[in-house]
C-alpha positions in Angstrom: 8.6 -10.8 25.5 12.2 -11.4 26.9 14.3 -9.7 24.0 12.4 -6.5 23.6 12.4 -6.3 27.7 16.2 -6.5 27.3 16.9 -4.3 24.7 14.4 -1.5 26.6 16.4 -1.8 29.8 19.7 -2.0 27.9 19.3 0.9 25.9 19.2 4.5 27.5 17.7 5.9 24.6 14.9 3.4 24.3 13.8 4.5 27.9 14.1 8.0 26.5 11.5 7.7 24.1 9.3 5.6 26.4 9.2 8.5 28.8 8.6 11.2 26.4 6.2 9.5 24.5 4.2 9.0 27.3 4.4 12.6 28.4 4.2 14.3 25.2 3.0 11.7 22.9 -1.2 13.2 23.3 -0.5 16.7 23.9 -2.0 19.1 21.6 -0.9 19.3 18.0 1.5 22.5 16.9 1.9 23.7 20.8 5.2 25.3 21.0 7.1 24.0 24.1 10.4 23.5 25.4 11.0 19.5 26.2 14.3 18.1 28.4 15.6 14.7 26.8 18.9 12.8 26.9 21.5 16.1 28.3 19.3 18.6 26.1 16.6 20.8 25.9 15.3 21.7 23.0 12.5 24.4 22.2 9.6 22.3 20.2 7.2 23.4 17.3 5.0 20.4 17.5 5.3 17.8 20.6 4.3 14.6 18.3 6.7 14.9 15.2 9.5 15.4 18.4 8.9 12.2 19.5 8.8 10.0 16.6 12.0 12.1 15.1 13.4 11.0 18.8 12.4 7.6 18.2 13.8 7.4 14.7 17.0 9.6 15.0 18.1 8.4 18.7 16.5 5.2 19.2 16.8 3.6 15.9 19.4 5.9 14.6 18.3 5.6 10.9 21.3 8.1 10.1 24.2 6.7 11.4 27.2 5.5 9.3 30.7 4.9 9.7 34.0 6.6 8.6 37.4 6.8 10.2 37.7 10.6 9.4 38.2 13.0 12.8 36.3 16.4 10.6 34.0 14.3 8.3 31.8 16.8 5.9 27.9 16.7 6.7 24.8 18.3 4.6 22.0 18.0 6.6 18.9 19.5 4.1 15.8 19.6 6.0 17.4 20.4 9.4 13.9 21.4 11.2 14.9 21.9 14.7 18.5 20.3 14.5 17.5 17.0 15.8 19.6 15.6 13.1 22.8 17.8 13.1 22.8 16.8 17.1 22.9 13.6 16.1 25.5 13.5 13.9 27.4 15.8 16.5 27.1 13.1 19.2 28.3 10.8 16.3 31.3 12.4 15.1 32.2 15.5 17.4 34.5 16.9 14.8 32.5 16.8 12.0 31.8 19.9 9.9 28.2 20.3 9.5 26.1 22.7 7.3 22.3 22.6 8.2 19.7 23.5 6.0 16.3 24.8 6.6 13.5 26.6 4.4 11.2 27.9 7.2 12.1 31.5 8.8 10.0 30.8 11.8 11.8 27.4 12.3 14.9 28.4 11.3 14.7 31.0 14.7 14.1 27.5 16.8 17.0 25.2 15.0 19.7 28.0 15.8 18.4 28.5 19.7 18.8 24.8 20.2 21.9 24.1 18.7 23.8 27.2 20.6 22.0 26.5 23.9 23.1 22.5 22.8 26.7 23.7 22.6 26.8 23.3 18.5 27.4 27.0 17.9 30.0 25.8 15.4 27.5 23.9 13.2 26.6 26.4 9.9 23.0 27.1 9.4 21.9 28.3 6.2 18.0 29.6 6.0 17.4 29.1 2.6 15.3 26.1 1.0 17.8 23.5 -1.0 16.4 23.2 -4.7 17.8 23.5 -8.1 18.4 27.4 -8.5 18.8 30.6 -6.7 15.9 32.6 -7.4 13.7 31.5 -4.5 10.7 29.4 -4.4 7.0 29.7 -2.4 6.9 27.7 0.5 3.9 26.2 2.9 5.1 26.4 6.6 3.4 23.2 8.7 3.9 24.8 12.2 6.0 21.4 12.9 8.3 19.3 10.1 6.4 18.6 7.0 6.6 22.1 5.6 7.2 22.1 1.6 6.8 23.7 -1.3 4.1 21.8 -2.5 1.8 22.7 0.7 -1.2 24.9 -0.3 -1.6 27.0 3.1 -0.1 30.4 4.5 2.4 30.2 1.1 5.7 32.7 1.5 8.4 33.2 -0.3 11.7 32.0 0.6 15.4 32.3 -0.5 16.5 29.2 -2.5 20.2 27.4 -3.0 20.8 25.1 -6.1 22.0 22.4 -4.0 24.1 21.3 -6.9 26.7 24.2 -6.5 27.6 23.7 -3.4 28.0 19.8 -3.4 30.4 20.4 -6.5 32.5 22.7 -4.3 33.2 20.1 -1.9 36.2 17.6 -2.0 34.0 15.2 -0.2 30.9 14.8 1.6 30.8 12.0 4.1 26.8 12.0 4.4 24.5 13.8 2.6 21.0 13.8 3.7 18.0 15.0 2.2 14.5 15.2 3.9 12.6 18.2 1.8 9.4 16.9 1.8 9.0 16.7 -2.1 11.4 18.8 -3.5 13.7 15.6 -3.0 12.5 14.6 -6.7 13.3 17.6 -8.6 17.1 18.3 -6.4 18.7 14.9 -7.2 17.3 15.2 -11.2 19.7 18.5 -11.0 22.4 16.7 -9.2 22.2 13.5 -11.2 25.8 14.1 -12.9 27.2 15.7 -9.4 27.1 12.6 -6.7 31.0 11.4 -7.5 31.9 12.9 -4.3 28.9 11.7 -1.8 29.7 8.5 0.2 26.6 8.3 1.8 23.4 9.5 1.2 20.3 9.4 2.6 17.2 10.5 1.0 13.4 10.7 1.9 11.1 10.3 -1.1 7.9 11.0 -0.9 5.0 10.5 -3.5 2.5 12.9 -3.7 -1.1 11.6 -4.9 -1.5 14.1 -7.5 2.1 13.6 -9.1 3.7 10.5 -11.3 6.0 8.3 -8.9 9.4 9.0 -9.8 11.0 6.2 -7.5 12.7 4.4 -10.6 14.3 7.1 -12.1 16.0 8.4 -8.9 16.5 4.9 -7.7 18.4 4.5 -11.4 20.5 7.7 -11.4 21.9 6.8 -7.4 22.9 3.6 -9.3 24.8 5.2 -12.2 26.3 7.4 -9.4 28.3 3.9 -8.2 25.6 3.5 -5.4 24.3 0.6 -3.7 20.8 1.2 -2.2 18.5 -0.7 0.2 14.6 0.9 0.5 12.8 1.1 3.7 9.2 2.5 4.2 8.2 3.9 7.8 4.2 2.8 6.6 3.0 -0.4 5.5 -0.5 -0.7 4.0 -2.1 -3.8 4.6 -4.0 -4.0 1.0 -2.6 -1.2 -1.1 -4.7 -2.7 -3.9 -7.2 -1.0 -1.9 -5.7 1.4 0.1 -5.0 4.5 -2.3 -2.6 6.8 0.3 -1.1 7.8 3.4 -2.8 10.5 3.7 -4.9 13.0 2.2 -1.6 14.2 0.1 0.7 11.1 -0.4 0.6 7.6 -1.7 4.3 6.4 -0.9 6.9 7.5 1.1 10.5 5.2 1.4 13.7 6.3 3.1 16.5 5.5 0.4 20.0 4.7 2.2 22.7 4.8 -0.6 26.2 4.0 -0.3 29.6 3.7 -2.2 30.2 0.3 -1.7 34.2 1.2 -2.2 34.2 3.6 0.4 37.3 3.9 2.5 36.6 3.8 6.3 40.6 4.1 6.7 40.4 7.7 5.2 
């Protein structure tokens, strides 16, 4: 009991959570609210997926990476309510960060926090990354698992092949993808258009209905110069037995990739 006492009083971020769990942790589902943490306040869609994105974005920072670069370049697809771009703002004040979000409604919430956040000069882009221009249907969640594979309250949104813009860049420091299933089909486009990522984060998910792909994207980050390591945020205790997550997914593993020759003198 000593070391995680420790690390809770040593870390301010680990109280954070502690506190906001415990006031918003069992409040009801898809309430919007506005919610003081850290030097912020942020207007919420859903109190629950704020806390564990607090807990895994703050607390155990599953984003953060290193360069030596004052402006490093940023894609952050799957934005939601900017949790991440504040992150990596906090991280690297200079950096130049586009954000990406598909959801309209959302998209309203992501730009109010980062201007009242003092991140006016991050770029938000409403428009849902995939691999052409010609716009896709989309399932708002009312918090941050809205995707394109969701079956209620469909609309239509305005689409960006993600692969046009990453080939316009010199160099993007950190590229990270959370698109709740449209993952798959975005890095098969961009499988021949990764020589300038360094880093890269991606959240796979497998839907029940749907072969796993895992191997083939696992293999095309490797023929990109990669190295990888796999983490899973659920762990089933017989998955002999145990089918899913959920009622939609089987499998979902946070993919960290890196150059392994990347230059942190840059």
């Amino acid at each position: 009991m000593v070391e995680p006492l420790k690390g809770f009083f040593r870390s301010k971020e680990q109280r954070e959570w502690i506190r906001l769990f415990d006031q918003y942790g069992k409040t009801e589902r898809y309430r919007p609210m506005t919610i003081p943490f850290l030097s912020y306040i942020f207007q919420v869609t859903d109190s629950l997926s704020f806390v564990w994105q607090f807990k895994d974005i703050f607390v155990d920072e599953i984003y953060k990476f290193e360069t030596m670069k004052k402006s490093p370049v940023i894609y952050d697809c799957g934005a939601n309510i900017g949790m991440s771009s504040i992150y990596f703002k906090r991280l690297y004040p200079g950096s130049k960060i586009k954000a990406f979000e598909a959801d309209p409604q959302v998209v309203k919430i992501l730009e109010s926090n980062l201007s009242r956040s003092g991140y006016g000069d991050i770029e938000v882009i409403n428009k849902a990354v995939w691999i052409n221009n010609n716009g896709i249907e989309f399932s708002p969640d009312r918090s941050d698992g809205g995707s394109i594979y969701g079956k209620n309250g469909k609309i239509k949104v305005e689409t960006l092949r993600l692969r046009e813009w990453i080939e316009k860049e010199e160099e993007i420091d950190m590229l990270k993808i959370d698109i709740e299933g449209a993952e798959e089909d975005v890095i098969f486009d961009c499988k021949s258009s990764l020589y300038n990522i360094k880093n890269l984060f991606i959240e796979y998910h497998s839907w029940k209905d749907k072969d796993q792909k895992l191997g083939e994207i696992l293999e095309i980050i490797q023929r990109n110069g990669f190295k990888y390591y796999l983490q899973t945020p659920f762990t089933k205790k017989t998955p002999f037995i145990s089918a899913g997550l959920n009622s939609k997914m089987d499998l979902q593993i946070n993919i960290f990739a890196w150059k392994p020759n990347r230059d942190l003198n840059a």
